[in-house]
FIMAR-152993 format. One record per atom (N, C-alpha, C): atom name; x, y, z. Coordinates in steps of 0.1 Angstrom, whole numbers, always signed. Example, Ala and Ser with C-alpha at 12.3 -4.5 7.8 and 13.67 -1.06 7.14 Angstrom:
FIMAR-152993
  site     xx     yy     zz
     N   +132    -57    +78
    CA   +123    -45    +78
     C   +132    -33    +78
     N   +128    -22    +71
    CA   +137    -11    +71
     C   +129     +0    +79
***
This chain:
FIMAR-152993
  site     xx     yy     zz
     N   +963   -992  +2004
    CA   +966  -1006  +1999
     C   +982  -1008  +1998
     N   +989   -997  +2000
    CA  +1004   -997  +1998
     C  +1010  -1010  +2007
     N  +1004  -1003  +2023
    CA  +1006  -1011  +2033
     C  +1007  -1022  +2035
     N   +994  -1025  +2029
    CA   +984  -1042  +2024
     C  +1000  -1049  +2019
     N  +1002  -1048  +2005
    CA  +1015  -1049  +1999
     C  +1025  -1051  +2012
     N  +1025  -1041  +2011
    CA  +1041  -1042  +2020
     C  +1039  -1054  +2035
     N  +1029  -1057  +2040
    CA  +1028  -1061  +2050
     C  +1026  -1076  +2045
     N  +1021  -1079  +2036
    CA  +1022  -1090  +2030
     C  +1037  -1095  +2027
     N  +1044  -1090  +2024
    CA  +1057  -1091  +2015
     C  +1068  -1092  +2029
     N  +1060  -1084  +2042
    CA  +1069  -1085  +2054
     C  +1069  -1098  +2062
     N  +1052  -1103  +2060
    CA  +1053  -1114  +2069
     C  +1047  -1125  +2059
     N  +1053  -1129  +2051
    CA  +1049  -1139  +2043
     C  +1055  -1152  +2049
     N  +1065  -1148  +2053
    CA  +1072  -1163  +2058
     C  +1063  -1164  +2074
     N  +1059  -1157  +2077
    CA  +1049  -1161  +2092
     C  +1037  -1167  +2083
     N  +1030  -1162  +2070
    CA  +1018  -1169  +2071
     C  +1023  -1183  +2065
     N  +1033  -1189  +2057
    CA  +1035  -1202  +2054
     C  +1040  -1207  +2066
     N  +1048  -1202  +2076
    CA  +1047  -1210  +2089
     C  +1037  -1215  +2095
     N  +1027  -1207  +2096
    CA  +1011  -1203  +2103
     C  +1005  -1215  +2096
     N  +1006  -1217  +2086
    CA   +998  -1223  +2074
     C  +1002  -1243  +2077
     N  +1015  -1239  +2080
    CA  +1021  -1253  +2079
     C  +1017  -1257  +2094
     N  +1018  -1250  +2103
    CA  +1013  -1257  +2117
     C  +1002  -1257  +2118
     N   +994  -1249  +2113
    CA   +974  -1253  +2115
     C   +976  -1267  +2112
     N   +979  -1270  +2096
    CA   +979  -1282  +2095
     C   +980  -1293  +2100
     N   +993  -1288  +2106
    CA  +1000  -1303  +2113
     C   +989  -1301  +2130
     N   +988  -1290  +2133
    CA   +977  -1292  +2145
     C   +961  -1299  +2139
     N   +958  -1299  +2130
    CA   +946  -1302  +2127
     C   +945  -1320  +2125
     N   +958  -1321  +2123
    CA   +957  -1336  +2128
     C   +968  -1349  +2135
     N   +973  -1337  +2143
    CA   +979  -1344  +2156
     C   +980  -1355  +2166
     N   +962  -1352  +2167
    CA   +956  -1361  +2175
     C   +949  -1374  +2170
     N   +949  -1370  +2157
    CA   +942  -1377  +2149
     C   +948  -1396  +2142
     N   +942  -1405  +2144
    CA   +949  -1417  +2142
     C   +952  -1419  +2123
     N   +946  -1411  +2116
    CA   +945  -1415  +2100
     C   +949  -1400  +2097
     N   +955  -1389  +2104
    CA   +962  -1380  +2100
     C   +958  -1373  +2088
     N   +964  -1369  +2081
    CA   +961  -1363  +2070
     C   +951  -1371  +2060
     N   +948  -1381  +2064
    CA   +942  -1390  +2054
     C   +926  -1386  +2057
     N   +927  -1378  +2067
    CA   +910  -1372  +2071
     C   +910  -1360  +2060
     N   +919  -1355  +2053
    CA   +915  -1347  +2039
     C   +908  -1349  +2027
     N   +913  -1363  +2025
    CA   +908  -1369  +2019
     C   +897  -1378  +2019
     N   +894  -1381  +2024
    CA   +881  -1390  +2032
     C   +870  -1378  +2035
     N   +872  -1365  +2044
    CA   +858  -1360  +2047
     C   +852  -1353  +2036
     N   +854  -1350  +2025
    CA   +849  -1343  +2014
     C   +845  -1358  +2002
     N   +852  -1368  +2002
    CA   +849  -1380  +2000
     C   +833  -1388  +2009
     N   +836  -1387  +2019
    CA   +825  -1394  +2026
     C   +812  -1386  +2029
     N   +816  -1371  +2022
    CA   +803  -1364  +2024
     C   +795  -1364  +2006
     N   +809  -1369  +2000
    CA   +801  -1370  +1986
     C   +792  -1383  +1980
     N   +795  -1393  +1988
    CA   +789  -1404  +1987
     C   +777  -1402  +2001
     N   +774  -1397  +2009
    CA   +762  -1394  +2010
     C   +752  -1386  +2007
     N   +752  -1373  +2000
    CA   +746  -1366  +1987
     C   +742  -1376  +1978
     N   +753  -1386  +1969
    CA   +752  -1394  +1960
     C   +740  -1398  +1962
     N   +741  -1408  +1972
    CA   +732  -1416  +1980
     C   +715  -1410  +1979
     N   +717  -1401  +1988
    CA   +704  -1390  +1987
     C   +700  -1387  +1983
     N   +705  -1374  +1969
    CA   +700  -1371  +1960
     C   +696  -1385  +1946
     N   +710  -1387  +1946
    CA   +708  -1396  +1933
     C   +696  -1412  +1930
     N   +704  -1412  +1947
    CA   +694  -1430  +1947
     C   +678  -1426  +1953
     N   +680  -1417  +1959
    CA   +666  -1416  +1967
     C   +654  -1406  +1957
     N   +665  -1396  +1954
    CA   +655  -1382  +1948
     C   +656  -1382  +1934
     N   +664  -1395  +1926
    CA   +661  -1401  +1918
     C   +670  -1385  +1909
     N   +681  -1382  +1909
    CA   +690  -1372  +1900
     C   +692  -1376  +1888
     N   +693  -1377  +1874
    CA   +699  -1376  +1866
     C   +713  -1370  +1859
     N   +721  -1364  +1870
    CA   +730  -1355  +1865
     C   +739  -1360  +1855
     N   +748  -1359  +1850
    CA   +757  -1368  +1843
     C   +767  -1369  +1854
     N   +776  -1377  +1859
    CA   +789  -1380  +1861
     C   +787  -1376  +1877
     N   +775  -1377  +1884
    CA   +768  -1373  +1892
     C   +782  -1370  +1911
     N   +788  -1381  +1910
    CA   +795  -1382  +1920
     C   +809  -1374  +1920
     N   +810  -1371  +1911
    CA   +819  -1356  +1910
     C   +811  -1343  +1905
     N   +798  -1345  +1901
    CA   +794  -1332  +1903
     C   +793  -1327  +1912
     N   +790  -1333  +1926
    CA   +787  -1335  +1935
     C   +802  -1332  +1947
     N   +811  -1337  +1944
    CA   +822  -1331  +1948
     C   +828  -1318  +1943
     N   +825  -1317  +1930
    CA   +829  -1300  +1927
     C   +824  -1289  +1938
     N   +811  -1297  +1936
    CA   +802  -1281  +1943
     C   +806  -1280  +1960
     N   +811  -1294  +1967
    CA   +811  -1299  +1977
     C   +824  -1287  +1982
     N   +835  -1289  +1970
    CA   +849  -1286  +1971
     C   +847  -1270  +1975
     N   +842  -1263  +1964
    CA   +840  -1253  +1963
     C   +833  -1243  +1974
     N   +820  -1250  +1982
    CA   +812  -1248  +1985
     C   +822  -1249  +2003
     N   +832  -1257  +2005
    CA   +839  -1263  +2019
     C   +847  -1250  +2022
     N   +853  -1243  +2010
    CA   +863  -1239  +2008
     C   +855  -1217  +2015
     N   +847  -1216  +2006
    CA   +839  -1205  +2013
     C   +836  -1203  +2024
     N   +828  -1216  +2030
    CA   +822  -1215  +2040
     C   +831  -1216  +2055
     N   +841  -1225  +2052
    CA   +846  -1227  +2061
     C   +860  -1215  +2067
     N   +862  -1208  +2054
    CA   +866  -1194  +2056
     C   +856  -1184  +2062
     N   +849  -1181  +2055
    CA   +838  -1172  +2060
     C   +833  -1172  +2072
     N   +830  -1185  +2079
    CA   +822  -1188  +2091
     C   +833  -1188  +2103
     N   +844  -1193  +2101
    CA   +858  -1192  +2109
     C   +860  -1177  +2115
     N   +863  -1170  +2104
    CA   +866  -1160  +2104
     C   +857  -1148  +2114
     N   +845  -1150  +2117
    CA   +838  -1144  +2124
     C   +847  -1148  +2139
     N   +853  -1154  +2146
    CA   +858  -1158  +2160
     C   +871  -1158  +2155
     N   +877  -1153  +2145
    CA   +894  -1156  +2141
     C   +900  -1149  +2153
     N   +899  -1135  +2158
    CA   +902  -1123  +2167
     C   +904  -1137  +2176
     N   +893  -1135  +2183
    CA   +888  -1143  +2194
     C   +898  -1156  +2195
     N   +899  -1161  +2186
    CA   +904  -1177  +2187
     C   +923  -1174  +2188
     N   +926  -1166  +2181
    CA   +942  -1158  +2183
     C   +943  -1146  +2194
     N   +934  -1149  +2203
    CA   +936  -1140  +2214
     C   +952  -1140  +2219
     N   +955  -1149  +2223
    CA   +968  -1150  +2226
     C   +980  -1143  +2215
     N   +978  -1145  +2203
    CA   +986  -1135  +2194
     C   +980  -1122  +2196
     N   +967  -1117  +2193
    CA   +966  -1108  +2193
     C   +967  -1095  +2203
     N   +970  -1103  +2214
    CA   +970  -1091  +2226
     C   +984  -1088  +2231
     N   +996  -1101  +2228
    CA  +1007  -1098  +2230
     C  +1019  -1097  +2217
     N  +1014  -1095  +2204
    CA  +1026  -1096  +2199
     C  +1019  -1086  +2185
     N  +1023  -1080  +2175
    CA  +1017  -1069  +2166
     C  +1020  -1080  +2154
     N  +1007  -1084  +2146
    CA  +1008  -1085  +2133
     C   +994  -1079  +2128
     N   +996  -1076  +2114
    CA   +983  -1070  +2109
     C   +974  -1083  +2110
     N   +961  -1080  +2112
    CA   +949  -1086  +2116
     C   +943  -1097  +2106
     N   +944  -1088  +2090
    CA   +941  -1098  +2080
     C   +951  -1108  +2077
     N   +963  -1107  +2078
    CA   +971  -1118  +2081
     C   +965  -1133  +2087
     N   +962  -1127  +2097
    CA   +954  -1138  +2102
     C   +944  -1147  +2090
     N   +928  -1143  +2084
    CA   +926  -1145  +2073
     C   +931  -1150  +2064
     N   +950  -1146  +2062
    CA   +956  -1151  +2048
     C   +957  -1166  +2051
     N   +962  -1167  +2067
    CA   +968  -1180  +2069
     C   +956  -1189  +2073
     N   +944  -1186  +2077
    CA   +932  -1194  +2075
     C   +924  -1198  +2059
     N   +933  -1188  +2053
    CA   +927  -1191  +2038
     C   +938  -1200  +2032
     N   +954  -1200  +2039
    CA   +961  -1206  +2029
     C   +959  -1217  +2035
     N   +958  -1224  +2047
    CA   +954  -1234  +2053
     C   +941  -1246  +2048
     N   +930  -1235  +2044
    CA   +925  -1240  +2037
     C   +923  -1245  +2022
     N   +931  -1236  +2018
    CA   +934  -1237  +2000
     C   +943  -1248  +1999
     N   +949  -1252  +2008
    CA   +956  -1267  +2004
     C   +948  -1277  +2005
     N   +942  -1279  +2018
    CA   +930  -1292  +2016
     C   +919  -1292  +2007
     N   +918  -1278  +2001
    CA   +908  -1275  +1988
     C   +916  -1281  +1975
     N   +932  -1280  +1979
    CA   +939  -1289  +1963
     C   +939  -1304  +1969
     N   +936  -1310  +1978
    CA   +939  -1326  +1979
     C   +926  -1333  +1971
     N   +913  -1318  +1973
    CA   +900  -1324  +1968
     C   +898  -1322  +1957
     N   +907  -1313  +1951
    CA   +910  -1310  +1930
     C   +917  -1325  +1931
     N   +923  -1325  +1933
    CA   +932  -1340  +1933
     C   +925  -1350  +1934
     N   +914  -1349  +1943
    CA   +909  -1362  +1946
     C   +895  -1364  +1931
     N   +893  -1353  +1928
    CA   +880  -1349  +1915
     C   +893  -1353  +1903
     N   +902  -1352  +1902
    CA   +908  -1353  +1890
     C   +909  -1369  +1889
     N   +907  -1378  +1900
    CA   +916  -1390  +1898
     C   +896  -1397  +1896
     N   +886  -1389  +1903
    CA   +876  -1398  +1901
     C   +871  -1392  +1883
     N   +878  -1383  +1881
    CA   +878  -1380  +1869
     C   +875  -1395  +1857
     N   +888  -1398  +1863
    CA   +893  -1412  +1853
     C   +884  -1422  +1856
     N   +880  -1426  +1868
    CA   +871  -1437  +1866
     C   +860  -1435  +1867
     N   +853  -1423  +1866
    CA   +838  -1418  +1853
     C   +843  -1419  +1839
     N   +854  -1414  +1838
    CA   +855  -1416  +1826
     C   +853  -1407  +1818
     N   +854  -1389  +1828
    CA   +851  -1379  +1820
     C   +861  -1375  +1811
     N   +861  -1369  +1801
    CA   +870  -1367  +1790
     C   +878  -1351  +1798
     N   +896  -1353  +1799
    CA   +900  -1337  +1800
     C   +897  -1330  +1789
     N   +899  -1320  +1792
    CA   +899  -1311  +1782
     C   +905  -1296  +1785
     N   +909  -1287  +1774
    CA   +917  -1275  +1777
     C   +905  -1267  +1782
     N   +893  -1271  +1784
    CA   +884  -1262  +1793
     C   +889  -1262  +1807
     N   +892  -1269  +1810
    CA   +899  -1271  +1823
     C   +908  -1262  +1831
     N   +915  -1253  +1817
    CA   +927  -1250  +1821
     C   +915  -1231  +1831
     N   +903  -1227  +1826
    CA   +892  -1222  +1836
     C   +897  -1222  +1851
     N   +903  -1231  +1854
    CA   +897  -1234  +1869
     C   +907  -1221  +1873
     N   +914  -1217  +1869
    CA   +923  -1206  +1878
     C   +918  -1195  +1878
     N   +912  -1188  +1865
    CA   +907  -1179  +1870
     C   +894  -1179  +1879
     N   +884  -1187  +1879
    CA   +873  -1192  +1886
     C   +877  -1192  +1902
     N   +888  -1196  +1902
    CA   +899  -1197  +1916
     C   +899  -1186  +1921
     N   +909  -1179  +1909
    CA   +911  -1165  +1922
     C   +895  -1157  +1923
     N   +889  -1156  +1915
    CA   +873  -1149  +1919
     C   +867  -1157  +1937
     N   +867  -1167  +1938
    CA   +863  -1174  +1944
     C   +877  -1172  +1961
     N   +886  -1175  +1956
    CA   +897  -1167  +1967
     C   +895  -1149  +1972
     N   +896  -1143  +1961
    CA   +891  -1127  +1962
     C   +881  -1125  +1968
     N   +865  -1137  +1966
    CA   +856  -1128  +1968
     C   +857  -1132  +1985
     N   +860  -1148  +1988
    CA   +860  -1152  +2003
     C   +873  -1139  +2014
     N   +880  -1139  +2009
    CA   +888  -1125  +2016
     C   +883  -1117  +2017
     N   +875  -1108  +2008
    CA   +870  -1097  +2011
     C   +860  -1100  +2024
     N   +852  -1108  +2020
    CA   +842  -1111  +2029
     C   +845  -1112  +2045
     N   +851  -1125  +2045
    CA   +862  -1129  +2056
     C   +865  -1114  +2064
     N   +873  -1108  +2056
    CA   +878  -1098  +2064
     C   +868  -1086  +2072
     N   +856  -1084  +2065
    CA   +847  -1078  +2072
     C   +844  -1084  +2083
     N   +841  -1098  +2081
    CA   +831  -1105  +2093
     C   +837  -1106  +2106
     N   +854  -1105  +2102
    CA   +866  -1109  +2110
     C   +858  -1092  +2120
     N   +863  -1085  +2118
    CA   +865  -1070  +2119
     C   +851  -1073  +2126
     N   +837  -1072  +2118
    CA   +824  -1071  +2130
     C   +823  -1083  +2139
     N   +830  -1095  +2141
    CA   +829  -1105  +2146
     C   +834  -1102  +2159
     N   +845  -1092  +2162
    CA   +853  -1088  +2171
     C   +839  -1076  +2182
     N   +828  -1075  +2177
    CA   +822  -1063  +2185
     C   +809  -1069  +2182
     N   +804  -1079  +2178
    CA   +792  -1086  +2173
     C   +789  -1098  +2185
     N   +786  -1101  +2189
    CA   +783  -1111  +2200
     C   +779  -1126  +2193
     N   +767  -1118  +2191
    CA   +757  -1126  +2182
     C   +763  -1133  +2165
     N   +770  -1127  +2158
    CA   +771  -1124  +2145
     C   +773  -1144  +2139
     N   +776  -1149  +2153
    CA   +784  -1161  +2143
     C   +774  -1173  +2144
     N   +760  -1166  +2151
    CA   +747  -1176  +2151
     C   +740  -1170  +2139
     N   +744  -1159  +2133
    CA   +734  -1153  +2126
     C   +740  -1157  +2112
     N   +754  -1161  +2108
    CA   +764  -1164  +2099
     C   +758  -1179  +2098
     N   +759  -1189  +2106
    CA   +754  -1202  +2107
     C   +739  -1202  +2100
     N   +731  -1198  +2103
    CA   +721  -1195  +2096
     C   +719  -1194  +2081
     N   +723  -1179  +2081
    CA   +728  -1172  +2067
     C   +731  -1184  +2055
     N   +747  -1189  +2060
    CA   +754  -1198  +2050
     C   +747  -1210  +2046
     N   +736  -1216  +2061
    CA   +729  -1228  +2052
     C   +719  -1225  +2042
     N   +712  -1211  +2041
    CA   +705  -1206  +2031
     C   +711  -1204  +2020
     N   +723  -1203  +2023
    CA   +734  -1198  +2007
     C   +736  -1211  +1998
     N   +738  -1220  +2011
    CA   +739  -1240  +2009
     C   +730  -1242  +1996
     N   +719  -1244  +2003
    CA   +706  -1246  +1993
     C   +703  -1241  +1984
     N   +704  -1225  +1984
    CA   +704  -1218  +1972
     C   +716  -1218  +1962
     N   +728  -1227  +1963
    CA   +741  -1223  +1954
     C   +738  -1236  +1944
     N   +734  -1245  +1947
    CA   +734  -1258  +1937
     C   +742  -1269  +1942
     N   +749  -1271  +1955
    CA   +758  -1279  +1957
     C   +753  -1288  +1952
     N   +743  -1297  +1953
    CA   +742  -1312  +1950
     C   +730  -1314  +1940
     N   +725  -1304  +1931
    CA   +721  -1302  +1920
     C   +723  -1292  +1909
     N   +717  -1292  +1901
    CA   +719  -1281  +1891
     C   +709  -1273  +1888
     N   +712  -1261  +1892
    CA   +703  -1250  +1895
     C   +699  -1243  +1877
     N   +706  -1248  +1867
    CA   +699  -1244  +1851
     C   +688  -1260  +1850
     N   +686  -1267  +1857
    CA   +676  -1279  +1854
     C   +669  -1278  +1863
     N   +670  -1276  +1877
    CA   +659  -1276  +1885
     C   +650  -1264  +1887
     N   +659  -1254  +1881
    CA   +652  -1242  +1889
     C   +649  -1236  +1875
     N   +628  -1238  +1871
    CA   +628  -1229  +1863
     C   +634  -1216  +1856
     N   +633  -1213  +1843
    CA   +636  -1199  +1836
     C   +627  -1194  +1835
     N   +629  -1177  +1839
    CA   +641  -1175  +1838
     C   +653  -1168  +1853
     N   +646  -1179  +1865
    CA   +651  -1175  +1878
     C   +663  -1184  +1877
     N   +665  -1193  +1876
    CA   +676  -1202  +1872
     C   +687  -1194  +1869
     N   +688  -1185  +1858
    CA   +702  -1173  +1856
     C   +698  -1164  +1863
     N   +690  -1159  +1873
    CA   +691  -1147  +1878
     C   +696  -1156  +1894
     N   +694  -1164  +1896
    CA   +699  -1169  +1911
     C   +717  -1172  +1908
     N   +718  -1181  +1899
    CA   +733  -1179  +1892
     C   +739  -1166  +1893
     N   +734  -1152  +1888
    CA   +741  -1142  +1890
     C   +744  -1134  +1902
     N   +732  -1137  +1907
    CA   +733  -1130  +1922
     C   +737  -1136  +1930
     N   +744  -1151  +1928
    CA   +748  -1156  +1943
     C   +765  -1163  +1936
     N   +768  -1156  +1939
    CA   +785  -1158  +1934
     C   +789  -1170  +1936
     N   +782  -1179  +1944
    CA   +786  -1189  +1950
     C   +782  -1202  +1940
     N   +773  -1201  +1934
    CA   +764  -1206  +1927
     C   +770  -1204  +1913
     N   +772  -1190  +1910
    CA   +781  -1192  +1899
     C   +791  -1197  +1897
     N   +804  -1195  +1907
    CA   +817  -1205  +1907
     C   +810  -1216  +1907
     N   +802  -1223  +1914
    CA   +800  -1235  +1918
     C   +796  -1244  +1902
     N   +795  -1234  +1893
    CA   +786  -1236  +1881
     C   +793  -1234  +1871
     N   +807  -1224  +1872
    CA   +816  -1224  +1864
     C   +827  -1236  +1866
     N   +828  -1242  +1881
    CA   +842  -1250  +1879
     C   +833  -1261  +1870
     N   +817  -1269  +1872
    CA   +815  -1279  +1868
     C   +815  -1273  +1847
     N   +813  -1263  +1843
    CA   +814  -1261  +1831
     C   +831  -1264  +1825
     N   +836  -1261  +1829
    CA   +853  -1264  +1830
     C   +857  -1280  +1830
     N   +854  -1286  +1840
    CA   +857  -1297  +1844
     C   +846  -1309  +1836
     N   +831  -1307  +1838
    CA   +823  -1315  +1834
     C   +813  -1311  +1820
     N   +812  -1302  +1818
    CA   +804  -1298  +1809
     C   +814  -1290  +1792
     N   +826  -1295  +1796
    CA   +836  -1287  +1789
     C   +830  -1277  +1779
     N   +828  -1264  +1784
    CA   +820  -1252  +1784
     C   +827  -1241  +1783
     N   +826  -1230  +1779
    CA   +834  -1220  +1785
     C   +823  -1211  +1796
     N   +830  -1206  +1806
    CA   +824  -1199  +1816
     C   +815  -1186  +1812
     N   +812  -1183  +1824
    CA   +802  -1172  +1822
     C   +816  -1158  +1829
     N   +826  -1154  +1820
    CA   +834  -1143  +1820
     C   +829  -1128  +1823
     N   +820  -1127  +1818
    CA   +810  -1112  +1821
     C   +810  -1114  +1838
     N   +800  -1123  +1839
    CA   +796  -1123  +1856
     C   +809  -1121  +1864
     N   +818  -1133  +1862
    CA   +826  -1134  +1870
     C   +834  -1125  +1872
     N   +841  -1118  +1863
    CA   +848  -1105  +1861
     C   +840  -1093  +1876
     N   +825  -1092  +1875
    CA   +820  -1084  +1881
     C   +822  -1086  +1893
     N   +822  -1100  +1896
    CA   +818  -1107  +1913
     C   +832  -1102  +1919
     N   +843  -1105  +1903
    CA   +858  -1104  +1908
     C   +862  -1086  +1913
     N   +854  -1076  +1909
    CA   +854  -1067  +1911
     C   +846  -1065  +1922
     N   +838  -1066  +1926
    CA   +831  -1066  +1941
     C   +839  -1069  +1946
     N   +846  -1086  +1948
    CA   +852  -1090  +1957
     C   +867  -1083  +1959
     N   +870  -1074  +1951
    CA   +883  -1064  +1953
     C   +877  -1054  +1960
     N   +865  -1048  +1957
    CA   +865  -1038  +1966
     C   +860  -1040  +1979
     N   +853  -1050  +1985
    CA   +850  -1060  +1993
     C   +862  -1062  +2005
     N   +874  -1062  +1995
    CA   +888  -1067  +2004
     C   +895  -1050  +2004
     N   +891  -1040  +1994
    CA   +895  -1028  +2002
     C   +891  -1023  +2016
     N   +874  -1024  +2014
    CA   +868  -1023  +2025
     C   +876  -1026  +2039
     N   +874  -1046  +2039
    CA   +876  -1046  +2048
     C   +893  -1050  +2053
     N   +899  -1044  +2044
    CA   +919  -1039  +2045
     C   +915  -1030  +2055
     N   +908  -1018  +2049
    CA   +907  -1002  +2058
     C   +904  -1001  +2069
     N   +893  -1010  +2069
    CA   +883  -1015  +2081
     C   +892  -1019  +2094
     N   +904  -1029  +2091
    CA   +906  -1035  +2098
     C   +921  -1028  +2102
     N   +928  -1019  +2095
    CA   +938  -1011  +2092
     C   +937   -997  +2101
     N   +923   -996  +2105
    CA   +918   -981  +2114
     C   +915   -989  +2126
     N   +908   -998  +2130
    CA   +901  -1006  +2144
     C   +911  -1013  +2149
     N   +924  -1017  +2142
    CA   +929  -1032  +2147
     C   +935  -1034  +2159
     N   +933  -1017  +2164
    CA   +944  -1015  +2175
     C   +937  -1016  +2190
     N   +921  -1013  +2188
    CA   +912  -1019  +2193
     C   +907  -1031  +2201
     N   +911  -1041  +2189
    CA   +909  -1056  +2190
     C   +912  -1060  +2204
     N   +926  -1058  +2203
    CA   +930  -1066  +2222
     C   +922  -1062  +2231
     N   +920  -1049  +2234
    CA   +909  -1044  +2246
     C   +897  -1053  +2243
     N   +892  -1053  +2232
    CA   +879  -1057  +2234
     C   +877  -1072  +2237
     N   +891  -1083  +2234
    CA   +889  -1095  +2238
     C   +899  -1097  +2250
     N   +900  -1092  +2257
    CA   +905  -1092  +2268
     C   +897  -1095  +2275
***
């Protein structure tokens, strides 16, 4: 892990470069620019609303930011996780001519992401005010809920990255996988009301995803304090998760270019 450290600390200024041009490539082409950050997590929360609330008749309190938490949270995983399977692949061109460590890659897909994940804290905080939810120092939760939720998606990431590179198949099988994770985490309901006890807390503890998804709205909407036991554990998985796949990718990475060549 020394390495990890040190290689971090060596190319840090490449991943906030990396981080700032995805960006600006991500909407280049685009006529409303950055303003597609705020709008696509926006226009997918008003059709859930829509769906769940008007059609399948929801109850939730404060429903249209419940509904964006889980959205936010739920964008932020997946879109790391699922990426990350073709990351090799898609930096072919870096990876065959020029040497950086591998998970690097991962950092700058995650820091990439973790910014348009704060436009959508931003955008929850302002619909905050016109629900009319009350702040509270529960709130001040969301960081550590954060890094569990950052920790656990790296670890992950970095395996899939690592088998994605020798897997053909892996990223049909990932697509799959994650919409099952979808449905089972609570995005657009609440999994302590809909889902009988006493499977309701055993699906919350087993699926990490479902728990953050369940801790930001305790913080934010439910001003609650978290479930600290669990999370602590997930946060430990998800460290050794990212030892794993540090080592993983620290022994093979030299590999990589032959095999996308």
């Amino acid at each position: 892990m020394k390495k990890f450290f040190q290689d971090i600390k060596k190319y840090f200024k490449y991943i906030l470069y990396s981080t700032k041009s995805n960006l600006k490539t991500e909407v280049a082409n685009s006529y409303l620019n950055w303003l597609w950050w705020i709008l696509d997590p926006l226009c997918f929360m008003l059709v859930y609303t829509f769906i769940v609330q008007i059609v399948f008749k929801a109850n939730e309190q404060y429903f249209p930011v419940f509904v964006l938490i889980g959205l936010t949270a739920w964008n932020f995983f997946n879109t790391n996780t699922n990426s990350s399977v073709k990351l090799i692949a898609n930096n072919k061109s870096i990876v065959t001519k020029v040497y950086i460590p591998k998970y690097v890659l991962t950092l700058v897909k995650m820091f990439t992401n973790l910014f348009k994940m704060m436009i959508s804290w931003g955008l929850i905080l302002i619909m905050m005010l016109i629900f009319k939810v009350p702040y509270t120092l529960y709130m001040l939760q969301f960081f550590p809920v954060l890094i569990v939720l950052f920790v656990l998606s790296f670890g992950i990431s970095t395996i899939l990255m690592h088998f994605g590179v020798f897997v053909e198949d892996l990223s049909n099988v990932m697509n799959i996988f994650l919409k099952l994770v979808f449905y089972m985490s609570g995005v657009f309901y609440a999994i302590s009301t809909r889902v009988p006890a006493p499977f309701n807390r055993i699906l919350v503890n087993l699926n990490p995803i479902a728990l953050i998804i369940d801790s930001f709205r305790k913080a934010f909407l439910g001003a609650d304090l978290v479930n600290y036991r669990m999370l602590s554990i997930w946060l430990v998985i998800g460290l050794i998760l990212s030892f794993i796949g540090i080592k993983t990718i620290q022994k093979y990475e030299n590999s990589y270019a032959k095999v996308t060549k």
